[in-house]
C-alpha positions in Angstrom: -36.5 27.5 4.0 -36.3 27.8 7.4 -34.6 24.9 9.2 -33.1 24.7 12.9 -30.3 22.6 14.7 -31.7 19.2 16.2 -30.6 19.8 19.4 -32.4 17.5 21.6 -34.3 14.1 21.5 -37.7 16.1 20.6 -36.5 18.1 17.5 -34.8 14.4 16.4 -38.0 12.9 16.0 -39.4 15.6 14.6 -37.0 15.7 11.9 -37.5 12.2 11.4 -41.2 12.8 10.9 -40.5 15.4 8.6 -38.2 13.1 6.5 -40.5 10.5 6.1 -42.5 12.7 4.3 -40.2 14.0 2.2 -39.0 11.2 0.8 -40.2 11.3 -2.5 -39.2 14.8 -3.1 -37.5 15.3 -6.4 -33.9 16.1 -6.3 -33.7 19.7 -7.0 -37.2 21.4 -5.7 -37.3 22.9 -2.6 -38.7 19.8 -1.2 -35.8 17.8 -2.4 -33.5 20.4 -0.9 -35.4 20.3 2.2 -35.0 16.8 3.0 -31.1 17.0 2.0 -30.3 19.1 5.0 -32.8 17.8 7.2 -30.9 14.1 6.9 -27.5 15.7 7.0 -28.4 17.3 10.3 -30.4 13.8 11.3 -27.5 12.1 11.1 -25.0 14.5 12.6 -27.1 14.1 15.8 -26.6 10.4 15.4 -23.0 10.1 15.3 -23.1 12.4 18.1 -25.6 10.3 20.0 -26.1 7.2 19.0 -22.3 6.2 18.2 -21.6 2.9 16.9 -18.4 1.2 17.9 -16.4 -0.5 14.8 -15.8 -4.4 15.7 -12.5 -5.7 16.1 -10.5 -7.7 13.2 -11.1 -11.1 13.9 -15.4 -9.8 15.2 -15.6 -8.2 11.6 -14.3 -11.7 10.5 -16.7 -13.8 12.1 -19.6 -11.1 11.1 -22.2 -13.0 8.7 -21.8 -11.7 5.2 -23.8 -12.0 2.4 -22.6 -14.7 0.6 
């Protein structure tokens, strides 16, 4: 299995692409594998660029819920 670093914005959406499609792979084939580390390294470039700030207290108290 040969599978490189997203590095840039390019590789990103191709890795997305590439999950799509794999997400019905069974857990445990090479397909399955596959799509593990593809979202592991998806979502490493996430946090990295696409960082989401925490609310504060009282913002994550006024946040609608699901009750």
């Amino acid at each position: 299995m040969y599978i490189k670093p997203i590095k840039t914005r390019a590789d990103y959406r191709r890795a997305l692409r590439e999950i799509e499609g794999l997400m019905s792979a069974e857990a445990d084939t090479p397909e399955g594998d596959r799509l593990d580390v593809l979202v592991a390294l998806a979502e490493a470039y996430e946090r990295l660029h696409f960082p989401m700030e925490l609310p504060d207290a009282v913002d994550a108290i006024k946040l609608p819920g699901p009750f």
